[in-house]
C-alpha positions as CSV (number, residue, x, y, z in Angstrom):
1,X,-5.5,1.4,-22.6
2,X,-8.1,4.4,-22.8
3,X,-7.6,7.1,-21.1
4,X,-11.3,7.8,-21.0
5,X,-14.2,6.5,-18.7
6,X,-17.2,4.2,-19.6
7,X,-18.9,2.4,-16.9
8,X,-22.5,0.4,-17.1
9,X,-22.0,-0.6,-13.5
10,X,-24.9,0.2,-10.8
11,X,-22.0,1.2,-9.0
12,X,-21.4,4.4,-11.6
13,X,-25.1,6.2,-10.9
14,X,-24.2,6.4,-6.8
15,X,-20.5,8.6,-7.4
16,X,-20.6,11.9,-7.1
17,X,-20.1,14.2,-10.0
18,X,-16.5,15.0,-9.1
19,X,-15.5,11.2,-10.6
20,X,-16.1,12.3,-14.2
21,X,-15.1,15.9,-14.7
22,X,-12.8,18.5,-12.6
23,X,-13.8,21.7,-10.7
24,X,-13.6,23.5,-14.3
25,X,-16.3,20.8,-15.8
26,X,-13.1,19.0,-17.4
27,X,-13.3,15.8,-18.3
28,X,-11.2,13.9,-15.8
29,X,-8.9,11.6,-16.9
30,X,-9.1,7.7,-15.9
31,X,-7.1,4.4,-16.2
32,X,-8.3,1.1,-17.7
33,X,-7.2,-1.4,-15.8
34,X,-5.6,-4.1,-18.2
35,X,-5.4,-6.7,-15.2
36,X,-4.8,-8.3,-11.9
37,X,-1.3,-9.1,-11.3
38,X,-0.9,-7.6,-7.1
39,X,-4.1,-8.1,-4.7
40,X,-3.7,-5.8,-1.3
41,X,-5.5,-6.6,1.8
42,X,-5.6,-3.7,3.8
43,X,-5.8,-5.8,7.3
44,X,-7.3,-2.5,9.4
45,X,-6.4,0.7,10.6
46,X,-5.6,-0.9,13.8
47,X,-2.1,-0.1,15.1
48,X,0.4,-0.1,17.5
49,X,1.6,3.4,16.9
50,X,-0.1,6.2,16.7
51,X,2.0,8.7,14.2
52,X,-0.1,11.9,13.6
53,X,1.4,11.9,9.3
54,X,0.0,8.4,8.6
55,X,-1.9,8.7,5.7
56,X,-4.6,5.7,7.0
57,X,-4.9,7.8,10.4
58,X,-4.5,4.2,12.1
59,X,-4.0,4.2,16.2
60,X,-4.4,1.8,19.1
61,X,-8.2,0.2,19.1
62,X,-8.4,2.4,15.7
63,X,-11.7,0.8,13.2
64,X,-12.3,2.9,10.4
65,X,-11.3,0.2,8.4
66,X,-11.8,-2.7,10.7
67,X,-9.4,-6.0,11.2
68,X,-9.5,-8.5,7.9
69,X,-10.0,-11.8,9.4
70,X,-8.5,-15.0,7.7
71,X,-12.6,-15.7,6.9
72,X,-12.8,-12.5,5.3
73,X,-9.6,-12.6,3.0
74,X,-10.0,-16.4,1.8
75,X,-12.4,-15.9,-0.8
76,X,-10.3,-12.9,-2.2
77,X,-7.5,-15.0,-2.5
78,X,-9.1,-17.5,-4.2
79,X,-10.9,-15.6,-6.6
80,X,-7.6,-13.6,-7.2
81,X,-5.5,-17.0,-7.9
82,X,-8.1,-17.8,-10.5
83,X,-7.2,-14.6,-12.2
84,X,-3.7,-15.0,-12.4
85,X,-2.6,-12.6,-9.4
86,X,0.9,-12.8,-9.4
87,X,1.4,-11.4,-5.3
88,X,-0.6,-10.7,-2.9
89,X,0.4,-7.8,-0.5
90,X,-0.6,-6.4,3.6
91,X,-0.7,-3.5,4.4
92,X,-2.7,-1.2,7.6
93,X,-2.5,-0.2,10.4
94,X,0.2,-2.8,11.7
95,X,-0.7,-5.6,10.2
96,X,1.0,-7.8,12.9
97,X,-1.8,-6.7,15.7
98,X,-3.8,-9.0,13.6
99,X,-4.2,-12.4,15.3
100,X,-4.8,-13.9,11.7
101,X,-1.7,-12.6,10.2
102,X,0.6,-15.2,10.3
103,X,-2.4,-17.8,9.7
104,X,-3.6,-15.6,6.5
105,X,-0.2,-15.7,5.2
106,X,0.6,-19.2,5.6
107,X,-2.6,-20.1,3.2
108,X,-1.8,-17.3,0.4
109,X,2.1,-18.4,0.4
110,X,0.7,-21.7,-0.7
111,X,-0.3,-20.1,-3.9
112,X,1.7,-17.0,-4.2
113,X,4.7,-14.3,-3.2
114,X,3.7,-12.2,-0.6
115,X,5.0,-8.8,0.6
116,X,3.8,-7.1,4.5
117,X,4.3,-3.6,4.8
118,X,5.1,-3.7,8.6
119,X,6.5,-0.9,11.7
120,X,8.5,-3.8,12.8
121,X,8.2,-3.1,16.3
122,X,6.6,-5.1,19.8
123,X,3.6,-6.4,16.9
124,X,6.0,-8.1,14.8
125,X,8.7,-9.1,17.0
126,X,6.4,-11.1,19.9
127,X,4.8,-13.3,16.4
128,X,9.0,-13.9,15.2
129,X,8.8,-17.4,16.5
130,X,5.7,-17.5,14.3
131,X,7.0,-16.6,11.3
132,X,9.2,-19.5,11.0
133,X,7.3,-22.1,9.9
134,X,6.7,-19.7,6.8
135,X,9.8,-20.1,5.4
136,X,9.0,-23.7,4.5
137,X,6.2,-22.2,2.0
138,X,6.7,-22.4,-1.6
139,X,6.6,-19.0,-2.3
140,X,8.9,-16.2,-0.3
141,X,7.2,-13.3,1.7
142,X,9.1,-9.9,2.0
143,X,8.7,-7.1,4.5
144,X,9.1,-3.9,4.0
145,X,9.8,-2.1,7.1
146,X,9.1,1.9,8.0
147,X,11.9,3.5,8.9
148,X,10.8,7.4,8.6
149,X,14.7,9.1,8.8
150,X,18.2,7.6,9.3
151,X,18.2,9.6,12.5
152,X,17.1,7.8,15.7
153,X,15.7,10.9,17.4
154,X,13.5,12.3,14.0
155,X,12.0,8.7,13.4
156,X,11.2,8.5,17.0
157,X,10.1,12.3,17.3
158,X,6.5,11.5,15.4
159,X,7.0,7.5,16.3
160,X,7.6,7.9,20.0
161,X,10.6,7.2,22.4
162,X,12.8,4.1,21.3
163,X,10.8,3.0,18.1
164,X,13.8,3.6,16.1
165,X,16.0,1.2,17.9
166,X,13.1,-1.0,18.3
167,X,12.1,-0.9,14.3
168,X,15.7,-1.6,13.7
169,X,16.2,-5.1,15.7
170,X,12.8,-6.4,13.9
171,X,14.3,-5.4,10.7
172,X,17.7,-7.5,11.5
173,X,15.9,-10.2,13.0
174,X,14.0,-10.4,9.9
175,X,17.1,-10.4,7.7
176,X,18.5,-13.1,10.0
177,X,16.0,-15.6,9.8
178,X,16.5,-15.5,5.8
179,X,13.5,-13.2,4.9
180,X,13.7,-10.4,2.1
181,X,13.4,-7.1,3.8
182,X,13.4,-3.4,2.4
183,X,13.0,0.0,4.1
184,X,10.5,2.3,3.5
185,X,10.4,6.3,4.2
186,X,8.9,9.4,3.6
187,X,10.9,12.0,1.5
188,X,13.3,13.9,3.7
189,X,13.1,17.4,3.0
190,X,16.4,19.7,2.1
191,X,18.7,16.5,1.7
192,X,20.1,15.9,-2.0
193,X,18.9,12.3,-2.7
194,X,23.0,10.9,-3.0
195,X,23.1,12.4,1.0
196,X,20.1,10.4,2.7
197,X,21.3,7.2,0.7
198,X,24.6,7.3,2.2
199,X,23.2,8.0,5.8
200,X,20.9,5.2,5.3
201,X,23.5,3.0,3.9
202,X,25.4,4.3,7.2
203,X,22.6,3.2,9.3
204,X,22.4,-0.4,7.8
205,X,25.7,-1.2,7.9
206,X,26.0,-0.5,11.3
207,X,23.3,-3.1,12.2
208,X,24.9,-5.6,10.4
209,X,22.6,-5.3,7.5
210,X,23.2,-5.1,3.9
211,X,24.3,-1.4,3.2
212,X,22.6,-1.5,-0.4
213,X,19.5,-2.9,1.3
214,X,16.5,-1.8,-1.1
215,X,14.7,1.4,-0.2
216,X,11.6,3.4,-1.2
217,X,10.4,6.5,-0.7
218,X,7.6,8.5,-1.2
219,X,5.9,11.9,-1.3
220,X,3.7,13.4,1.6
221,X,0.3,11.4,1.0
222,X,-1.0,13.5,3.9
223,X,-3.6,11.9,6.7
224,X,-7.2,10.4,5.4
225,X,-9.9,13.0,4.4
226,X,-7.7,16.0,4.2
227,X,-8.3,18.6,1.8
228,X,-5.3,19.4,-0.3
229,X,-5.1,21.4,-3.0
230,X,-4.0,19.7,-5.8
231,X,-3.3,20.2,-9.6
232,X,-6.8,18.2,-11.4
233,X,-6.0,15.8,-13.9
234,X,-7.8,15.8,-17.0
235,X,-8.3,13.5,-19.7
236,X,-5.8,15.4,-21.7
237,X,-3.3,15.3,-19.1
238,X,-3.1,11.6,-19.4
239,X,-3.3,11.7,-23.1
240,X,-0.4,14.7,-23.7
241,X,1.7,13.7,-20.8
242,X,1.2,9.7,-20.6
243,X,1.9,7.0,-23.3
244,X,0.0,3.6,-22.8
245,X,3.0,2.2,-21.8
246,X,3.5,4.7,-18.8
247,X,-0.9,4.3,-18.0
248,X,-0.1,0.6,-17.7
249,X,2.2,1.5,-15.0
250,X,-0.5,3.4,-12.4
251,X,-1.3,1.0,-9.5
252,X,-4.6,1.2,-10.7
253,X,-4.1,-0.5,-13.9
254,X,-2.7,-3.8,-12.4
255,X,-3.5,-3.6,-8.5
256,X,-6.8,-3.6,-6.4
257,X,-7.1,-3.3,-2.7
258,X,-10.0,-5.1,-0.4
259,X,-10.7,-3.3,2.7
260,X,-13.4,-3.9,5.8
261,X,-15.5,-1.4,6.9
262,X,-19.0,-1.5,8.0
263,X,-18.9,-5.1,8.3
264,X,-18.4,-5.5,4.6
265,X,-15.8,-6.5,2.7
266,X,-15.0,-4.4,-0.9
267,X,-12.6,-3.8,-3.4
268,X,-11.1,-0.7,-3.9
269,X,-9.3,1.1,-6.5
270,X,-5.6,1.1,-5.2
271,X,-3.7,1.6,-1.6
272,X,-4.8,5.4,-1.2
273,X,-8.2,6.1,-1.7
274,X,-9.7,4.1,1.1
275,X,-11.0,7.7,2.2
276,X,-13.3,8.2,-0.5
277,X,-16.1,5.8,-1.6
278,X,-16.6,6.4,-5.0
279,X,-13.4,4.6,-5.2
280,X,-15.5,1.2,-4.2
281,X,-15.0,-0.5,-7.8
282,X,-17.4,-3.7,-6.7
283,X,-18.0,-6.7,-4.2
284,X,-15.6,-9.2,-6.2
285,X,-12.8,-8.8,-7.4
286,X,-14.1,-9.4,-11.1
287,X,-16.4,-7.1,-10.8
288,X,-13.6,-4.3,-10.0
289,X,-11.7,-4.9,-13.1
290,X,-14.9,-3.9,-15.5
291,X,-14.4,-0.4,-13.7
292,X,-12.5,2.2,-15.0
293,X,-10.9,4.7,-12.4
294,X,-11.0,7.9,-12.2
295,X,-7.7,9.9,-11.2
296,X,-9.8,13.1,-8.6
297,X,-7.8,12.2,-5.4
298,X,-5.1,14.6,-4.7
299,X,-2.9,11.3,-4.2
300,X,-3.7,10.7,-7.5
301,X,-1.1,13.3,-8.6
302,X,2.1,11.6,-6.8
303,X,1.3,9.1,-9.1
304,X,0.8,11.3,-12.1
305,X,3.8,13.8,-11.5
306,X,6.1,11.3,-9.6
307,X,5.4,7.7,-10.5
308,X,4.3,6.8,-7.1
309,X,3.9,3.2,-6.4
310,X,3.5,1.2,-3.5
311,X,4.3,-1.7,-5.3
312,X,7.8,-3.6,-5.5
313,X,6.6,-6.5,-7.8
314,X,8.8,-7.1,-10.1
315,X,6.9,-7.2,-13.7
């Protein structure tokens, strides 16, 4: 994998000059992407919540990125499965305030694993009955479920009143139904890693859930369009610092994301750059893949400097 950008795509004369070289005139550095093993539908900013860190900047009636109907996603599922996708994931928003959720993910579970990033709150929990049926698929789907601190009153602090609780009975209804379920939260600041495990673990086994339940966490991504400043990542960085085994390992290098807005569907570069177009890699699916990506976001670096991944397939 080159480290290194060519592109003969129309797409490559509309980005702005940023995409190819830093602030210095660098030449930026960029991933090849070698192919497409996890599809993500980002099913609209649309949400429940309104939590003023969410790096989408998704709230009630919310349409920067506008709901994914099950019209919308069917042709990206089918042209995925013809290029050997391995999973297809959802994330938003809350994916649940989708009326098409349940129905989207009863046709891709026919084909594939599928994962639904989820708050796990009133969304989720009125569609439970829904969700049985699913379990007769061939293929499993797993939730991962936001649960920002181990605390009930710092989750609900940025969440509002009673999310924590609420969060915490989708999660065990999940787990009691038979789904795979993991938790997902932010970093917590001035804890040793070994401490916030065990409060977690705490937490979990005190709602009757497995304490080792899987868990991710990840860096501040910040909200959508903010400026941060951020070290720029050149093509050197990703040839003195990265091997092509650890390139292959960016999101970017197996993973594409297909968002709505302005009516149109298109494919994106990975989970967190939906605020920048330059990251549009194409219409299709195959079209994406021919486009190398440039690493300029400043979420770019969490990948770079922490192996950041909003993935869990196993590969």
């Amino acid at each position: 994998m080159k480290a290194t950008a060519s592109s003969t795509s129309g797409k490559s004369s509309t980005r702005s000059k940023s995409w190819y070289v830093t602030h210095d005139d660098k030449p930026r550095g960029f991933i090849h992407s070698h192919a497409l093993e996890e599809l993500w539908f980002h099913t609209g900013t649309a949400c429940n919540l309104a939590c003023p860190f969410c790096l989408e900047g998704s709230k009630p009636g919310d349409d920067r990125l506008q709901l994914m109907r099950f019209d919308d996603m069917k042709p990206f599922i089918d042209e995925a499965i013809v290029l050997n996708v391995k999973q297809f994931s959802f994330t938003g928003g809350e994916p649940f305030v989708n009326k098409d959720m349940v129905r989207i993910l009863d046709y891709a579970l026919q084909h594939r694993p599928c994962m639904v990033l989820t708050n796990a709150t009133e969304p989720l929990i009125k569609r439970l009955s829904q969700l049985e049926s699913l379990r007769e698929r061939f293929h499993a789907v797993h939730f991962r479920v936001s649960l920002d601190h181990f605390l009930a009153n710092e989750h609900d602090r940025q969440r509002g009143a009673g999310m924590f609780s609420m969060a915490l009975d989708g999660l065990c209804a999940l787990n009691d139904m038979g789904f795979s379920v993991s938790v997902a939260n932010q970093k917590i600041a001035g804890l040793p890693e070994n401490k916030v495990a065990k409060c977690f673990a705490e937490v979990f086994r005190g709602a009757g859930l497995p304490e080792n339940l899987p868990r991710i966490e990840f860096p501040e991504f910040y909200p959508p369009n903010s400026t941060v400043s951020a070290p720029q990542i050149t093509q050197s960085c990703m040839v003195d610092y990265q091997t092509e085994s650890t390139r292959r390992e960016f999101m970017c290098a197996f993973s594409r994301m297909v968002v709505k807005n302005a009516g149109e569907c298109k494919v994106y570069a990975c989970t967190l750059v939906d605020d920048d177009a330059d990251y549009v890699l194409g219409r299709t699916l195959t079209e994406s893949l021919q486009e190398p990506v440039s690493m300029k976001h400043h979420r770019c670096y969490s990948c770079f400097q922490f192996g950041a991944s909003c993935s869990e397939m196993k590969r």
